[in-house]
N, C-alpha and C positions, 0 to 999 in steps of 0.2 A: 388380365394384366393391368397392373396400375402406371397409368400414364401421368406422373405428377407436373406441374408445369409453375412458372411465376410468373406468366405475363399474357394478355390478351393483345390481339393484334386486328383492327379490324381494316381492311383492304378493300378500298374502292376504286373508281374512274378517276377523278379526280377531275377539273373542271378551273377556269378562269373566277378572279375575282374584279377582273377589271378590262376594260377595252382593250389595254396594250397588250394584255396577256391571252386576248384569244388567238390570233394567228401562230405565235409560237404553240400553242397548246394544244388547237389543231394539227398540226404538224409534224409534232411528235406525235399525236394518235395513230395519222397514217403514216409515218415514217415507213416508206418502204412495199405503200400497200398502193396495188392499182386503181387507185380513188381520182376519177378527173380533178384537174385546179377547179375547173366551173361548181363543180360538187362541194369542193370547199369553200369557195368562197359563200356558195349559198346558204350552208350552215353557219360560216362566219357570221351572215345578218342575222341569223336566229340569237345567237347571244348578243349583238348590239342592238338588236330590238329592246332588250335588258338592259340597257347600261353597261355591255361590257361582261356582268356578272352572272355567273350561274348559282339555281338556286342550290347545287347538289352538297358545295362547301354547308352552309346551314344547315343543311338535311342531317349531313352526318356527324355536327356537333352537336346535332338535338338527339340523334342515337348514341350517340357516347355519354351526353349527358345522362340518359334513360335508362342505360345501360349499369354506367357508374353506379348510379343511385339502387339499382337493386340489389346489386354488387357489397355495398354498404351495409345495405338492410340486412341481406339473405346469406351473403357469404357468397363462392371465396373470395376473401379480400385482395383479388387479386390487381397489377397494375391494368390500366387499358393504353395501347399506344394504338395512332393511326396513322396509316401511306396507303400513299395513292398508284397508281399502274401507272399516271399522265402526265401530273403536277401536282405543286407543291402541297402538302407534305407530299415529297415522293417517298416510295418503298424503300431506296436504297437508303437515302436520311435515315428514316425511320427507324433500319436496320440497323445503323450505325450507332445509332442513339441508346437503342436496344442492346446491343454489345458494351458499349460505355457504361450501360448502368451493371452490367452484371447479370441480363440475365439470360437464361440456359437453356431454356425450351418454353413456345411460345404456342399459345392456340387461334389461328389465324380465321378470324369471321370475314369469307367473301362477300359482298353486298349483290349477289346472286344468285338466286332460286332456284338455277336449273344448270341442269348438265349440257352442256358443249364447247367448242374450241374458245370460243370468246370468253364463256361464263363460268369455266374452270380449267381446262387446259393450262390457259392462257395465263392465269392468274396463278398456276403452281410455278410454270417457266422465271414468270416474273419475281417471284417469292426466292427461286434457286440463284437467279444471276443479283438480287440483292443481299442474298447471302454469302454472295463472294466476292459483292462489292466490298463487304463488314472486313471478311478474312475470314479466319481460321477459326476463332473464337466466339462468331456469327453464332445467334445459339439455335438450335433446331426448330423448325418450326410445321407443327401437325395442321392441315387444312382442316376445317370440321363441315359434318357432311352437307350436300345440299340439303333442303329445306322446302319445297314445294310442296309438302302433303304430312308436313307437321302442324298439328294443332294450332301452332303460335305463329302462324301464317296464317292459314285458311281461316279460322276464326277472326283476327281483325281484317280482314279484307273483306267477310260477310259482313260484317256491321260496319265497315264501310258502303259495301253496294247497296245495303239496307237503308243507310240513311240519305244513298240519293234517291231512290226507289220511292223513298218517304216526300222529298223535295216535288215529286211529280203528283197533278191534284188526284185526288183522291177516286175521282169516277173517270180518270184514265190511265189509274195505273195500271190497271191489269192488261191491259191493249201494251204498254211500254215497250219499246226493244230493249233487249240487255244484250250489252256488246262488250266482249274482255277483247281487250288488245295486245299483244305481247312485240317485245323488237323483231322484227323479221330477220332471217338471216341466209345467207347463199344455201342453196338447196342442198351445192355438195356437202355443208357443215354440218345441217340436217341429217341426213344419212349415214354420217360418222357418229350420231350421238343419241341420246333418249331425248333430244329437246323436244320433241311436236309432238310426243306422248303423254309428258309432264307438266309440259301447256295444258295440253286436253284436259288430265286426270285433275290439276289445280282448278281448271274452270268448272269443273264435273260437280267439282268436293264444295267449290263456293254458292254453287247456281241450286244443289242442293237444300246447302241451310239455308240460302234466302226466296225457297219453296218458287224459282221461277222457269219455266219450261214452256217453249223455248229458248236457246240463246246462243248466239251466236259469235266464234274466236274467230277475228282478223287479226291481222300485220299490221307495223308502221314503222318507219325511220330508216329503210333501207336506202344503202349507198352501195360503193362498188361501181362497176362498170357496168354501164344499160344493158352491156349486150349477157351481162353473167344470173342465171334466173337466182331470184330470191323466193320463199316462201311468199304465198299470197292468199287471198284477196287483202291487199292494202286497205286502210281506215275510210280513205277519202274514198277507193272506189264504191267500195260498199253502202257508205252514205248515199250517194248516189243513186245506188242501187236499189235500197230501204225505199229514199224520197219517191224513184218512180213506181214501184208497187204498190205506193199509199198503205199500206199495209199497217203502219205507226206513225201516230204524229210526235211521241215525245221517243230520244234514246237516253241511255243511263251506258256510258261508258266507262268501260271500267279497266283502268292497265292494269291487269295483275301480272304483264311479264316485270312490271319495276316494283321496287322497294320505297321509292321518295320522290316525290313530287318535281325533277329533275328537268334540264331543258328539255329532252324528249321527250316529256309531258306536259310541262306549260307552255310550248311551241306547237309539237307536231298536235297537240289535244286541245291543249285550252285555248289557242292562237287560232291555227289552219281549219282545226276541223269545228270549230266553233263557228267560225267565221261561213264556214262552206256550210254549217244547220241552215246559220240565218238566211242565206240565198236560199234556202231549199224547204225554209219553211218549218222544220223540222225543231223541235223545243229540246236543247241537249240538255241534260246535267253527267257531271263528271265528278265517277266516286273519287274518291282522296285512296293512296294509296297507304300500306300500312306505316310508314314513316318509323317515326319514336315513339307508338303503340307500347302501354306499359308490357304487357299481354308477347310482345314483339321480343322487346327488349329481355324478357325471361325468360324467351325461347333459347334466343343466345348463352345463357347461364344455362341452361339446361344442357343445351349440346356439347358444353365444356364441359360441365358435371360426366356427360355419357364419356366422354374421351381420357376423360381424368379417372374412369373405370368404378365412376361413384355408383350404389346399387340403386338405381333410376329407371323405371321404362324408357328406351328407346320409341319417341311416340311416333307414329304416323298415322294419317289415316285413309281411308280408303284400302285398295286391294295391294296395292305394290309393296308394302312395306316400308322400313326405313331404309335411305338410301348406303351404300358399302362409307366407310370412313375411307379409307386407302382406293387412292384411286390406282388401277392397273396400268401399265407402263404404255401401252396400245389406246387408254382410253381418250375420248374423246380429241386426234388426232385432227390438228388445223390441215383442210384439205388443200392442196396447191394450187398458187394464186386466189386463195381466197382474200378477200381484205373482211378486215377487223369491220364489226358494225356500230 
């Protein structure tokens, strides 16, 4: 069936662009969620460590740019709008805007790789109550599938791990740690979803092409309430852990639970755990993640092509296939009292 459409939509966190705007921004994130004050406030320093600013606004005008531009080149000429789940642009704006111009069905790029209550759930809820912020006229909008073991992921994130891999000298790289990081999340949310499969399978498909065995998936950026378990071993303890084994002097970490170089990576990675190598000795480099990857950015148009019922392969790779378009009404269910990560 042809799914025709007139507009792209791409859907993020969304993020502060200045000191006055983290506490409100924060706030609205957990709005509602059993997140101690102490816990916020301490991520609050994380962005005034910055100025105020997060890098993730940038990130995803260099994906729109990147995007656009193949869009130009390659077709469809379709529009691209973006709203955020957090702040400004928000989704309900965006929607509105989207309704203003006229248009009628919309294919919506989550900036998330993997299945769960956070990384898709979440972001269809939010999709539905900005579409009745718009009204009636709101025009539909198809989410397109996740993305962790298509080609136009796995592929720049290899040649990202490759060229820190390359950063490390030559007669020690082979001794190197390789470490993927992804957001950790409350165990119950785990259990409701494919995340810590799809984790696995993405690190599986990267650590593959860039011929390195073995390697090892940690956690980071967990909040919540201390007493609520999250998926583990965290980043820093593991470091820790690396340093006392002697085992490796240089690591190559590498997030591939994120898409952009975001506070959660130039805080909890290029800040904390940077800082916690140099106590420990330990020589870091940290891949880049795939960003505005041209490579990236044509993934995107491809998944709209597949939705739009153009005759395309459905790519994936590895064993699991491509992930369902339509998510099931039961699927990935926020479990009770879990808070947002």
């Amino acid at each position: 069936m042809t799914n025709s459409g007139d507009a792209i939509l791409l859907v993020s966190f969304g993020g502060p662009d200045r000191a006055e705007e983290v506490m409100p921004f924060l706030e609205t994130v957990l709005r509602g969620r059993p997140v101690p004050r102490a816990r916020m406030l301490e991520v609050a320093e994380h962005y005034y460590h910055f100025g105020g600013k997060s890098p993730i606004n940038d990130q995803n005008r260099a994906l729109l740019a990147a995007l656009r531009k193949v869009l130009a080149t390659e077709g469809p000429p379709l529009p691209v709008y973006w709203g955020n789940r957090n702040w400004h642009p928000l989704l309900s704006d965006t929607m509105c805007a989207m309704t203003a111009d006229g248009v009628r069905r919309a294919f919506a790029f989550v900036t998330s790789a993997y299945s769960s209550y956070s990384g898709c759930r979440q972001y269809l809820e939010d999709l539905a109550l900005a579409r009745e912020a718009a009204g009636p006229s709101a025009p539909e909008v198809l989410k397109l599938r996740v993305f962790y073991n298509h080609p136009g992921f796995i592929e720049p994130m290899a040649e990202r791990v490759r060229a820190a891999l390359d950063c490390i000298p030559a007669e020690r790289r082979d001794a190197a740690a390789l470490v993927f990081t992804a957001h950790s999340i409350p165990i119950s949310m785990s259990e409701t979803s494919r995340y810590v499969p799809q984790v696995e399978e993405a690190c599986r498909l990267v650590a593959a092409r860039v011929a390195r065995s073995p390697y090892r998936l940690v956690y980071q950026s967990r909040s919540g309430s201390p007493g609520q378990p999250w998926l583990e071993p965290d980043i820093l303890s593991y470091l820790r852990e690396l340093a006392a084994t002697g085992s490796a002097r240089d690591v190559v970490i590498a997030p591939i639970g994120f898409i952009s170089d975001h506070m959660e990576v130039v805080y909890d990675l290029d800040t904390e755990a940077r800082h916690l190598c140099a106590e420990l000795g330990l020589n870091m480099v940290r891949a880049e993640t795939v960003g505005a990857h041209p490579r990236f950015a044509a993934m995107i148009r491809e998944l709209v092509l597949e939705r739009m019922g153009a005759s395309i392969s459905r790519c994936a790779l590895g064993e699991c296939g491509p992930s369902h378009d339509v998510c099931a009404d039961d699927c990935c269910p926020g479990p009770r009292g879990a808070a947002r990560p």
